[in-house]
GUROLUM-158926 format. One record per residue: residue in one letter; z, x, y of N, C-alpha, C in turn. Coordinates in pm, whole numbers, plus 32768, in hexadecimal, padded with zeros to 4 digits. Layout:
N
aZXYZXYZXY
...
//
This chain:
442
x800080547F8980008000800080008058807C
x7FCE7FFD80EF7FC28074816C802E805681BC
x808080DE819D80F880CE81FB811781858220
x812B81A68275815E821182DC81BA82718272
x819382D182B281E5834F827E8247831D82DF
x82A8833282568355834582A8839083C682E7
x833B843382B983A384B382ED83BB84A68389
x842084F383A9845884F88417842C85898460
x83C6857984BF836085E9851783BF860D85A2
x83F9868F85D5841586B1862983BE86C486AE
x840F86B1871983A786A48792835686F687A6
x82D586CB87D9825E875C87F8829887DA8850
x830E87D6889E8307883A88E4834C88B388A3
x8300891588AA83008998885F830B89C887FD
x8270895687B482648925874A81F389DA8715
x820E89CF868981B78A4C867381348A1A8629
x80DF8A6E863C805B8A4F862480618A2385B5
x809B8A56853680AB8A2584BB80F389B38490
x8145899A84D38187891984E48147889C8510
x80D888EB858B80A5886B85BA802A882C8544
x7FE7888C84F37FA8887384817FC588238415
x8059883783FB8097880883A280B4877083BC
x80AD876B844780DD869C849880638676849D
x800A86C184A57F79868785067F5585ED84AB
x7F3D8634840A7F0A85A383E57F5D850583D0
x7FE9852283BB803284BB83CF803A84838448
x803684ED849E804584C285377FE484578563
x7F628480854D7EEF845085697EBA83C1850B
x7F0883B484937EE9832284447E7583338410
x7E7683A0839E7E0A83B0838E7DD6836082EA
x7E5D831782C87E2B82C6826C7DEC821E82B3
x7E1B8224830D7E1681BB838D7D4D81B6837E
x7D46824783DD7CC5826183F17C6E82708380
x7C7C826482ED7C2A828E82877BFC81D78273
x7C87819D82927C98810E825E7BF980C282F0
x7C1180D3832A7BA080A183B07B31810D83A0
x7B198168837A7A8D81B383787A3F81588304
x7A8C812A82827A79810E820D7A1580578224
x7AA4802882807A897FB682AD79F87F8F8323
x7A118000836F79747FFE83A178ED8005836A
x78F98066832D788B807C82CB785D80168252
x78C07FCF824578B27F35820878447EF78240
x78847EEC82EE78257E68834277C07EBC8356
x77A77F56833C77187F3D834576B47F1A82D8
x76E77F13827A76797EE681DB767A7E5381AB
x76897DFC821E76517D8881EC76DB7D4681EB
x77317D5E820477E37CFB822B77D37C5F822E
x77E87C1281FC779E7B7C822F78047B9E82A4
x77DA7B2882F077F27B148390783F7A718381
x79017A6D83BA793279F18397799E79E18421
x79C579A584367A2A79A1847D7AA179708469
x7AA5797083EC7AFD78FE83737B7D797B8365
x7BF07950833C7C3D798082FC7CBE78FA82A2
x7CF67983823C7D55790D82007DBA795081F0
x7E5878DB81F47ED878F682027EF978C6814F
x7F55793B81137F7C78FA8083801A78DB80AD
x803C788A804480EE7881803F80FD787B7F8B
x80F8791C7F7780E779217EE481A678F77EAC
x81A378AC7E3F81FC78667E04825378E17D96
x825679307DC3829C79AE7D4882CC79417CD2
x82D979677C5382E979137BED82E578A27BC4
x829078647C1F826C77DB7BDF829E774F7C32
x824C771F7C82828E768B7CC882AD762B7C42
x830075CA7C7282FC754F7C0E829274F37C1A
x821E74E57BD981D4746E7C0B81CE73EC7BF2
x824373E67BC4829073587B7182DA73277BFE
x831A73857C4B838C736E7CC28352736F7D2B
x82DB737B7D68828073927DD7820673417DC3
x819273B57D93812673607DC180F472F17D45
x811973217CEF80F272B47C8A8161725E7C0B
x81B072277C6B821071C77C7581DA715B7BFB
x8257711D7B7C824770E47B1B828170817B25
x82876FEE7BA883056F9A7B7D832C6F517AF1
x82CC6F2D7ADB82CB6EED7A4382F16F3779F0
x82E56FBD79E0832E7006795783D17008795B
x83F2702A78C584826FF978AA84B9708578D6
x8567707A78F7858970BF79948589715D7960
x854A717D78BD855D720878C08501721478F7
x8496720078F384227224791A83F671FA79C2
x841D717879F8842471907A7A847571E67AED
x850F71D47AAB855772467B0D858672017B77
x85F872467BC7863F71ED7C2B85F971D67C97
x85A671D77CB9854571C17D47850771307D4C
x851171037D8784D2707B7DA3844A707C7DE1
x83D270457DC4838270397E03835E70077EAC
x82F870497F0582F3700D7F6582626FE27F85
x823C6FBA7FE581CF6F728012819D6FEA806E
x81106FF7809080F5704180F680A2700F815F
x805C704381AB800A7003820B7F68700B81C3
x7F676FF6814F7EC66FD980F47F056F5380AE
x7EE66EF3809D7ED36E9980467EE36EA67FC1
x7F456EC27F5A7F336EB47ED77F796F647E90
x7F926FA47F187FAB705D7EF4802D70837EF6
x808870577E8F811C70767EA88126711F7EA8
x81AD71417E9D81DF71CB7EA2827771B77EA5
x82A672297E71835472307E6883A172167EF3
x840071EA7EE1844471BB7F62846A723D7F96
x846072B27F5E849E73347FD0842B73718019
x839F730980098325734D8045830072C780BC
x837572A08122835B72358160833D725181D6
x82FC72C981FB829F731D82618219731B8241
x8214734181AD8185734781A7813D72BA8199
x81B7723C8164817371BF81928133717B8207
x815771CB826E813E719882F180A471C9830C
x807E724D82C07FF3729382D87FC0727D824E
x7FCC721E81ED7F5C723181877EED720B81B2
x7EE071C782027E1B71C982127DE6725A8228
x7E2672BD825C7DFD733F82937DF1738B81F1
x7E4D735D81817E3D73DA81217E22736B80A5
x7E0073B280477DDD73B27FD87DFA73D97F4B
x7E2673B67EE07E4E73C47E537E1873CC7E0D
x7DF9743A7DCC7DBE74557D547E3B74527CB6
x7E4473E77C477E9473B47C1A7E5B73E97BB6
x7DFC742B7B837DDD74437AFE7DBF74BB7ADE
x7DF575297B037E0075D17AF87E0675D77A95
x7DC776297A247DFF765B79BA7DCD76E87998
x7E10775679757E0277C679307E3177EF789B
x7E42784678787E75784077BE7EDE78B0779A
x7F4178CD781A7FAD791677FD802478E5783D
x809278F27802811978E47835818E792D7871
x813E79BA789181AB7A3A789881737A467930
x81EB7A67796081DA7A9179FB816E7AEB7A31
x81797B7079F981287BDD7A3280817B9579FE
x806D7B9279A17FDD7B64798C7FC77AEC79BA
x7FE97AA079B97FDE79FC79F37FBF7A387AB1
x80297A8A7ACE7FF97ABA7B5B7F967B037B74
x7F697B587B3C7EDB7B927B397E727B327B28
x7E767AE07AC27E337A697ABB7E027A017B22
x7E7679E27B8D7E4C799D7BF77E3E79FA7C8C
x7E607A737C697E4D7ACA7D137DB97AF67CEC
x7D967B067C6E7CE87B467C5E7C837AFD7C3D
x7CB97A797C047C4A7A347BC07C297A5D7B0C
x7C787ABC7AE57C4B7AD57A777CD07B0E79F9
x7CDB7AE0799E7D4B7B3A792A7D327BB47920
x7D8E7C0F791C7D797C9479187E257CBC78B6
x7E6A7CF179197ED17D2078D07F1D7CD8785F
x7F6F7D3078307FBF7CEE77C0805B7D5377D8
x80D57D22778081607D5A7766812F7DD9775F
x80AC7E02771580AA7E7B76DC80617EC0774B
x800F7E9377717FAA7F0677DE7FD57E76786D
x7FEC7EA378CE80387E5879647FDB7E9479AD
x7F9B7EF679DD7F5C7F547A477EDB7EB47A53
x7EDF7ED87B077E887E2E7B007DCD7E7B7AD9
x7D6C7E097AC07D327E047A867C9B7DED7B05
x7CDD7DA27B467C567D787BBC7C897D757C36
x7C5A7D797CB17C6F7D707D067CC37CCE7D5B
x7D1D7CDE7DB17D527C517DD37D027C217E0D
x7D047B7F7DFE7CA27B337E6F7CCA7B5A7F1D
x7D207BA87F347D277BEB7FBF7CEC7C357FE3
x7CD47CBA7F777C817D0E7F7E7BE47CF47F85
x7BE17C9C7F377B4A7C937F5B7B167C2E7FC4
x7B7D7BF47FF87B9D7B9D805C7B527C3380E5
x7BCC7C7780E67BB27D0981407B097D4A8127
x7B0E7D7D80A07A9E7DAB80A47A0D7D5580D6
x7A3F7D0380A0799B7C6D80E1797A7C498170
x79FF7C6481A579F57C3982267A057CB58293
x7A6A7CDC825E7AC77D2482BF7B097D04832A
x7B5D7D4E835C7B9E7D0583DD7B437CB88455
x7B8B7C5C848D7B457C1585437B477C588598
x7BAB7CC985967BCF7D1286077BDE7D8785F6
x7BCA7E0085EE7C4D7E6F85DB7C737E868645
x7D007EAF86477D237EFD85C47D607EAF855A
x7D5E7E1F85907DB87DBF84FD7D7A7DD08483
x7DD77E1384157D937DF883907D837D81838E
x7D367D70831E7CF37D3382E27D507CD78282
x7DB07CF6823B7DEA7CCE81D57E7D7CFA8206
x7ECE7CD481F87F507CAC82307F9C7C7381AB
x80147CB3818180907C39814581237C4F81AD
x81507BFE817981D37BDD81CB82417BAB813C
x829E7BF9817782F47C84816B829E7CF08163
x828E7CD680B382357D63807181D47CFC8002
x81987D5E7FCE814E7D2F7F5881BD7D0C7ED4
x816F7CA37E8C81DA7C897E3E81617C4E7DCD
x81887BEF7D94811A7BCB7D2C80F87C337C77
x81917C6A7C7781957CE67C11811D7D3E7C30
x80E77D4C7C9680C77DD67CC9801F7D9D7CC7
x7FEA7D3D7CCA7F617D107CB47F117CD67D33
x7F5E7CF87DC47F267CCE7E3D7EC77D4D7E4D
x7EB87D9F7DFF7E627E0E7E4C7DC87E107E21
x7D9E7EAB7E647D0E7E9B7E417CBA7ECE7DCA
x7D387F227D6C7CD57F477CFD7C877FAE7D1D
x7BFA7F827CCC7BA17FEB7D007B467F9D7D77
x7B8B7F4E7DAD7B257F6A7E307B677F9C7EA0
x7BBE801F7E747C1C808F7EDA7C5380447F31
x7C8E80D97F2F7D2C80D67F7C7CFB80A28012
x7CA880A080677C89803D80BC7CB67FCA80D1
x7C837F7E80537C897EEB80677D137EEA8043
x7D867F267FF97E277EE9800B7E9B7E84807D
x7EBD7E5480577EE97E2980B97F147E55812D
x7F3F7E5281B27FAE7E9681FF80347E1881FD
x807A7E8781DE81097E2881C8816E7E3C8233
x81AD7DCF825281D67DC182CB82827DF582BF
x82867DE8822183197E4F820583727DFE825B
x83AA7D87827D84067D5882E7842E7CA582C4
x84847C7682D784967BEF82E3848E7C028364
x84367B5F837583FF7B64841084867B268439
x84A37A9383CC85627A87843585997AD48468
x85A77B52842C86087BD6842C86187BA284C9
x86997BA884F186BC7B9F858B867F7C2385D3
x86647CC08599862E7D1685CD85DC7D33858B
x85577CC7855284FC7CD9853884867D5A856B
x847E7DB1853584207E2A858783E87E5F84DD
x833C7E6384F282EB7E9884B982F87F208495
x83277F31840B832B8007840E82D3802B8417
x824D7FC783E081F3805B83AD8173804C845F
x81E4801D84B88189801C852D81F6806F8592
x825380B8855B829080FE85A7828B818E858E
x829D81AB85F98280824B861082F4829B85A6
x82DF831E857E833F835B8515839383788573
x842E83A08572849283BA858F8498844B8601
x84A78423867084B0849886B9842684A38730
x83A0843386E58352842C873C834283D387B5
x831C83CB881082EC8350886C82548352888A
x821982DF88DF81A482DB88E6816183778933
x81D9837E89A381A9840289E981AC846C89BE
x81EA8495896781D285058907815E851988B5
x814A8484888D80AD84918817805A849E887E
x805E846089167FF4848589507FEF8534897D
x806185658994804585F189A080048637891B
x802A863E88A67FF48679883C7F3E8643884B
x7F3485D288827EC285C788577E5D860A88FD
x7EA7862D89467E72866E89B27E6686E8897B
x7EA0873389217ED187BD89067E6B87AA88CF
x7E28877D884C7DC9877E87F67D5287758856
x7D48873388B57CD9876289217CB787DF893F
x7D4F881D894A7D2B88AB89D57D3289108965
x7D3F88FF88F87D40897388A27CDD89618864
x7C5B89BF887C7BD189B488037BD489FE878F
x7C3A8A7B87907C718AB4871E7C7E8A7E86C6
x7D2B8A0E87147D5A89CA86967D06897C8647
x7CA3892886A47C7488CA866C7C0889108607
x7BD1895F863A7B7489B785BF7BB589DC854C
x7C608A0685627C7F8A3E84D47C9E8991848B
x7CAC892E84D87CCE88B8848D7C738879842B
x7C0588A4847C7B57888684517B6188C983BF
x7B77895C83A37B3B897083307BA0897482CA
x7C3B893082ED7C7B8915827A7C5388AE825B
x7C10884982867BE387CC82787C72876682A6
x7CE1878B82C57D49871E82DF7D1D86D1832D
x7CD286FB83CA7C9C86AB841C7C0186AB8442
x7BD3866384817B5B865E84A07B3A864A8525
x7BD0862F855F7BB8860E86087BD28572862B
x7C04858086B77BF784F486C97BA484A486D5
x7B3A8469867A7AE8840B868B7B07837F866B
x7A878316868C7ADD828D86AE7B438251863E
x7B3B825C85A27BAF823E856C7C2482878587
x7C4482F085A97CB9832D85AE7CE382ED8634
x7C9F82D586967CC982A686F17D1D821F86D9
x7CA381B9868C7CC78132866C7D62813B8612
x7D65818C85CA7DEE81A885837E3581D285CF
x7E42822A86377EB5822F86A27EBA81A986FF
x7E68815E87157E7780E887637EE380BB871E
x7EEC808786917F3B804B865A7FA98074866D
x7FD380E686588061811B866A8097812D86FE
x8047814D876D8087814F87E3803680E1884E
x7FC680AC88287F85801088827FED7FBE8861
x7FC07F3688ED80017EE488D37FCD7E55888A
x7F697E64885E7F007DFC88147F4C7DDD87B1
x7F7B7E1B87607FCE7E1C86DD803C7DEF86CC
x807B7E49873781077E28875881037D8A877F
x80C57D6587CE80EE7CCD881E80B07C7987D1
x80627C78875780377C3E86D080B47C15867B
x81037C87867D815E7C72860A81FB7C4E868A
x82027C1086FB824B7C29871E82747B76874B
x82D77B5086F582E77ABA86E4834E7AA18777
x837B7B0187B583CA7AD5884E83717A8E888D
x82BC7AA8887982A87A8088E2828979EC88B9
x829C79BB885982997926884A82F878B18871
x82DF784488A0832A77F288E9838877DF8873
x842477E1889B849A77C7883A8478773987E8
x847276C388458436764987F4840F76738792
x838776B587B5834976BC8746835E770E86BF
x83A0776986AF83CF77A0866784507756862C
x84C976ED866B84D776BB860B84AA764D85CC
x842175E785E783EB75BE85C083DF75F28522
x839576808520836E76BF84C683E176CD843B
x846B76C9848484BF76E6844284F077858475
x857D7790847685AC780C847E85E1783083F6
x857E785783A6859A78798352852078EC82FE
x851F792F82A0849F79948270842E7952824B
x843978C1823183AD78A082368372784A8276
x83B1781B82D3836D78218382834C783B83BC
x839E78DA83F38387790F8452830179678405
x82FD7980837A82A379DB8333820B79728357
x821178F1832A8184789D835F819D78C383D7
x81FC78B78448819978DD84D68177795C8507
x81BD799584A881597A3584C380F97A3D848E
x80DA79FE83FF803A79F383DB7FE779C78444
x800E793D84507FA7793584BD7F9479768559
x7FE679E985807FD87A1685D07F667A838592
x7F9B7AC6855D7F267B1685117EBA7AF484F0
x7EBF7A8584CC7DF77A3E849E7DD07A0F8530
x7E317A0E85B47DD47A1D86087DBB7A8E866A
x7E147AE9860B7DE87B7286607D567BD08600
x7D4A7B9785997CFC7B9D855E7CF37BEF84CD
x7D797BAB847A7D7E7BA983F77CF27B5683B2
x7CF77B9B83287C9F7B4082D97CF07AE78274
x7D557B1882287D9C7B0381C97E2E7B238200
x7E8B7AC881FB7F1E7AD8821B7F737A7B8193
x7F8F7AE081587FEB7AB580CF806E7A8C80DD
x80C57A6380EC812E7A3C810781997A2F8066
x81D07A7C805882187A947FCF82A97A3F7FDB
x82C579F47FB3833E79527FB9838579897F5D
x83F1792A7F588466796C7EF4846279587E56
x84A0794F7E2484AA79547D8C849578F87D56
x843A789F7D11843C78177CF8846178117C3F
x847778627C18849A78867B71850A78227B30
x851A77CD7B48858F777B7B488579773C7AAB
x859D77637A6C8610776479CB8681771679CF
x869C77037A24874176C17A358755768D7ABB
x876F76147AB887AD75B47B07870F75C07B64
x868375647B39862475677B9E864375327C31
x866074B47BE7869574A37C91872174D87CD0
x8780751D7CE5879375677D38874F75EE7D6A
x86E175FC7D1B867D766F7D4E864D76277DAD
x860175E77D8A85AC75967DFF85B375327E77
x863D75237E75868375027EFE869775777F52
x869076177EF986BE76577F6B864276AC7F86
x859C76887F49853676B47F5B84D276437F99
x84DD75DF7F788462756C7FA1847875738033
x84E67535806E84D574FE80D684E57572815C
x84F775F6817584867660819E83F976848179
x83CD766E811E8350767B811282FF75EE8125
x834275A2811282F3750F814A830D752B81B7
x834D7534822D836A754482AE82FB759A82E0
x82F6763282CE826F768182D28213768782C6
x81DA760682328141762F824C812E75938289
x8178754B82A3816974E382F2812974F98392
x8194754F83BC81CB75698465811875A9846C
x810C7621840F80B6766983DF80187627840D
x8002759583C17F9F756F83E17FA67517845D
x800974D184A4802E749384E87FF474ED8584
x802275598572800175C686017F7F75E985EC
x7F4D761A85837EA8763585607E6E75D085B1
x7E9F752985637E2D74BE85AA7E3274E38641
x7EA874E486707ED474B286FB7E917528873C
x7E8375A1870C7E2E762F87607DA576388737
x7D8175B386E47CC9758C86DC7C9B7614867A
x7D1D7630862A7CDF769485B97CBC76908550
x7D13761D85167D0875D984B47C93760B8408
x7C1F75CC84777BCD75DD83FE7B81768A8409
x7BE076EC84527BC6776484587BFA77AD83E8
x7C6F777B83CD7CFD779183707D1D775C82ED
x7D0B77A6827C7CFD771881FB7DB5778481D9
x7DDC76F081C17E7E772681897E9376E780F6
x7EC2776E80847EB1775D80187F4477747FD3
x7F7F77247F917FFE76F87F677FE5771E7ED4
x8003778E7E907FE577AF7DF7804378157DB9
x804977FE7D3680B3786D7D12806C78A57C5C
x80B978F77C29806D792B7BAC807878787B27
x80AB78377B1B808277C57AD0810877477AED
x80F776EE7AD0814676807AF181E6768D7AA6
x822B76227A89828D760B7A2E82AC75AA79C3
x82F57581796A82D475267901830374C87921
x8294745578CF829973DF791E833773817903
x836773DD786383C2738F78388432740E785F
x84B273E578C28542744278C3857174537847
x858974C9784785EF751C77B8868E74DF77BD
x86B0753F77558750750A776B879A755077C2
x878A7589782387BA75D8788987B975567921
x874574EA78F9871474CB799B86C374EC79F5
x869E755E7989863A75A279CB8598758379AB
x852F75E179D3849A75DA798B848E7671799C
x842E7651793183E976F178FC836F77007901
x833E775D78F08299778179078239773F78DE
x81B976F07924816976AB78FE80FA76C97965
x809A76E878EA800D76FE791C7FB376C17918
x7FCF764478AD7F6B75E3786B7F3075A278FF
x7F8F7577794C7F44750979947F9C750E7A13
x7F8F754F7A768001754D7B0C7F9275197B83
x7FE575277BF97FA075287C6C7F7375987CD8
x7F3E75817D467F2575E87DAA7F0F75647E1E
x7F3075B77E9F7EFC75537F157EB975BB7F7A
x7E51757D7FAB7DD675C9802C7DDE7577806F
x7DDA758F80E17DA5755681777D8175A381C5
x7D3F756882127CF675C582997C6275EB8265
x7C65765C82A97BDB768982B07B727628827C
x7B6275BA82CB7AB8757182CD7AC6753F824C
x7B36753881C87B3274FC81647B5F74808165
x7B57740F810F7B68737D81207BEA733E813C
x7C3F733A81507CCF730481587CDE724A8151
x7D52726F80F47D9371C180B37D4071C08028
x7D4672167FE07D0472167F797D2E72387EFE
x7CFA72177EAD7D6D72457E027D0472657DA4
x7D0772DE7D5B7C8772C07D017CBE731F7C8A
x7C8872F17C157CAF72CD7BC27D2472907B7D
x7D8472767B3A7DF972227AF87E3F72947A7F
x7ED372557A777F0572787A177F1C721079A5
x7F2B722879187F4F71BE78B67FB8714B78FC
x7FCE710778B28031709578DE80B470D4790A
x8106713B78D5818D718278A1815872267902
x8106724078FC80CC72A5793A80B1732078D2
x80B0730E785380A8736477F9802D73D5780B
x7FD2738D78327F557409781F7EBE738F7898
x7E5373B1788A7E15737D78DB7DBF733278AE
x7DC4729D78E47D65722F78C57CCB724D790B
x7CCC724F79837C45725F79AF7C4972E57A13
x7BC572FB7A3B7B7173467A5D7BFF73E77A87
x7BD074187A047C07749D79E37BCC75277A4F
x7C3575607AA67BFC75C57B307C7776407AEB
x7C1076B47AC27C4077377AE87C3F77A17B47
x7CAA77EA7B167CC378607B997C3B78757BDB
x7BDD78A77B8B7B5478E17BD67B2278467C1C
x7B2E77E97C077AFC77737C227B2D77627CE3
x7B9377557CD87BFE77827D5C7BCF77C77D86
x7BC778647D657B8978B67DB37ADC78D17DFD
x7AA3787A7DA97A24785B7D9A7A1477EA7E40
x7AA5777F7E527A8C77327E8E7ACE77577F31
x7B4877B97F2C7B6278027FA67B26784D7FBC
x7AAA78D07F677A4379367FCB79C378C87FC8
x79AB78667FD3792C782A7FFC795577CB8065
x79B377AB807D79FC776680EA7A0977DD8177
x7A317837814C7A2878CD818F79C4790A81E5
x793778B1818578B07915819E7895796F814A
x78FF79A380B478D27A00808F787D79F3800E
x77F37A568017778E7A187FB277D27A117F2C
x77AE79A27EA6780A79D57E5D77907A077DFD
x77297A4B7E0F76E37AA97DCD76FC7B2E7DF5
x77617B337E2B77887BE97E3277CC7C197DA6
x77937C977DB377EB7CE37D30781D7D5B7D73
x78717D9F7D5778C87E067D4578A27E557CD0
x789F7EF87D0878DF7F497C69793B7F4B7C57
x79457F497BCB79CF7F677BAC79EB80127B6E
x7A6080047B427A6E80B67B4879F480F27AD1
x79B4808C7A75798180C97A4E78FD81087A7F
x78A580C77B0D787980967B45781A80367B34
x78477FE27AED78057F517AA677F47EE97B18
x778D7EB57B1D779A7E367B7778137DD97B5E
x786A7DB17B9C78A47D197B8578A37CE17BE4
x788C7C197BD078807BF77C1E792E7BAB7C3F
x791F7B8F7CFB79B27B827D0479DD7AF17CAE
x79587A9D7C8C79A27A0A7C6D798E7A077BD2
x792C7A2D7B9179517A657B0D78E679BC7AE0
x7913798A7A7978FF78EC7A77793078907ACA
x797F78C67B1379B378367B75795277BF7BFA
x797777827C007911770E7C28796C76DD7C8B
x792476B37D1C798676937D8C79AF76127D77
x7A2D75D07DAC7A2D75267D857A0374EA7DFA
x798B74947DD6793974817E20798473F17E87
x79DF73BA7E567A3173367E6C7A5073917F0C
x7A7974117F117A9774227F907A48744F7FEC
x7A1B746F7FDE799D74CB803679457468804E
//
């Protein structure tokens, strides 16, 4: 992941030539600058051209889709669970009573009720839905394909720089399957390493190393001017190459203020932030969307633990109703800033839970048949497509996999889905594999 050398660099003054060699490339962000040379050279070979981006609120271990979006009143109470059904603003589209935010905006989003994949274990089930494809197992874990972020980044690339492209909040999470594989260390995420609640919320890997300030990096980088020596002996160790426009663009980040006032939630009206909720996955949606309009492509948003084995519903009293609050507020401010269908927001986690509670109270892993919810970006909203069995055991109609999903957020995007990638072997693959967009939304 792209995050900052931590060492701690002493001030330039009466700094020795060898020393200054030894800071130059950390100093300068030069994984920063490899990451935007990489990314440029993208848009020049044919980049589709979008203005689209998307916000995730990935579900770490599994939502209930018995307790949320695909609500059972008629089944007997193991299988429905303590939640009562509610009504929403669509005609005929209930949802769990701890999602009585997102009732107010179901015309804006959409349910997909008939997910299914063919594993039950965390780490692969998560590779499964961040790539579109099965890969790992207990025995071999190292991921297998690239995340739908990454190629999110690579397809598009950033709106702006210096904003990456791909963004999570905290960190990456997903047993290690948000990254890019072999389509390099480029496309990784940048991780924001921080709870945005944090009352002293501040970005590390956008802060200067210990001991520096902006005026200091600007002297070193005056020094590297007036010395043609140095810069010649820098030249043929290969550490540097000089300041050209990525190295620049990578120091913007660390001492501009483009970045900084991107990630900087003071400047949002208090209302509105507690609208959002004061809490990590509130304030985390309104920093996504600050970022997708500073010009993120992909902003992942990693939620708390949804693994619940025991006692479901007291899990989900103390998870639903922040995250219903967020991606509510979420689409609520999109409409109201006319972004709406700029922004597709995707509610998914590695596989659902069982339809029938154990003897704990709890549910356990189920892949047969769960949900996901999209809205935004120009896709259909107040909509449900496909069904679960009566009990929710497995799926009655129109059966949508991972690649299927993914197939239906990069064409919503703009992104062709006849692109292929090498892979390490350097084999063509393509990013959607068999998957087919669902056409109900688009």
């Amino acid at each position: 992941m792209l995050l900052f050398d931590g060492s701690t660099f002493q001030n330039c003054s009466g700094t020795t030539r060898r020393n200054f060699l030894q800071l130059g490339a950390p100093l300068l962000g030069l994984g920063l600058a490899d990451l935007l040379r990489m990314e440029s050279r993208a848009a020049e070979t044919g980049r589709a051209t979008s203005h689209k981006s998307l916000i995730v609120f990935w579900t770490d271990g599994g939502l209930s889709q018995q307790d949320s979006y695909d609500v059972k009143p008629e089944a007997p109470s193991e299988y429905r669970g303590s939640f009562r059904p509610i009504s929403t603003n669509v005609p005929g589209i209930v949802l769990g009573e701890q999602l009585e935010r997102h009732a107010n905006v179901m015309d804006s989003m959409s349910l997909v009720r008939s997910v299914h994949h063919e594993n039950g274990i965390h780490a692969p089930s998560a590779h499964w839905m961040q790539t579109g494809y099965f890969g790992p197992t207990l025995a071999r874990n190292a991921a297998q394909k690239p995340s739908f972020g990454s190629v999110i980044s690579k397809s598009l690339g950033t709106r702006q720089a210096p904003m990456p492209a791909y963004v999570t909040i905290p960190k990456s999470e997903a047993f290690g399957y948000q990254g890019a594989v072999y389509l390099g260390k480029a496309y990784n995420p940048f991780e924001v390493a921080a709870d945005p609640n944090a009352p002293d919320f501040k970005v590390p890997n956008l802060s200067l190393p210990g001991g520096l300030t902006a005026r200091s990096v600007d002297s070193r980088r005056a020094l590297l001017k007036s010395f043609d020596t140095l810069r010649r002996d820098i030249d043929e160790t290969g550490t540097m190459e000089g300041l050209d426009t990525f190295k620049r663009q990578a120091l913007e980040m660390v001492t501009g203020d483009r970045m900084r006032t991107a990630f900087d939630l003071s400047l949002e009206d208090p209302k509105l932030r507690d609208e959002y909720g004061r809490h990590r996955y509130g304030q985390s949606a309104l920093l996504a969307r600050r970022l997708v309009e500073a010009g993120a492509r992909c902003v992942n948003i990693n939620t708390g633990n949804w693994d619940h084995h025991n006692d479901v519903a007291k899990g989900l009293e103390q998870h639903l109703p922040p995250l219903d609050r967020a991606i509510a507020t979420l689409v609520q401010d999109l409409k109201a800033r006319g972004q709406l269908d700029d922004v597709i927001i995707y509610c998914v986690g590695e596989f659902g839970r069982t339809p029938r509670m154990n003897g704990h109270a709890g549910r356990d892993h189920w892949s047969d048949c769960f949900s996901v919810m999209l809205a935004g970006g120009g896709l259909k909203g107040g909509r449900i497509v496909g069904a679960s069995e009566k009990w929710g055991g497995g799926v009655q109609e129109r059966l949508v996999t991972p690649l299927d999903l993914l197939a239906t957020i990069y064409q919503a995007l703009g992104i062709s889905l006849d692109i292929h990638y090498n892979d390490v072997s350097g084999r063509p693959t393509s990013i959607v594999g068999g998957g087919r967009p669902i056409q109900e939304l688009l």
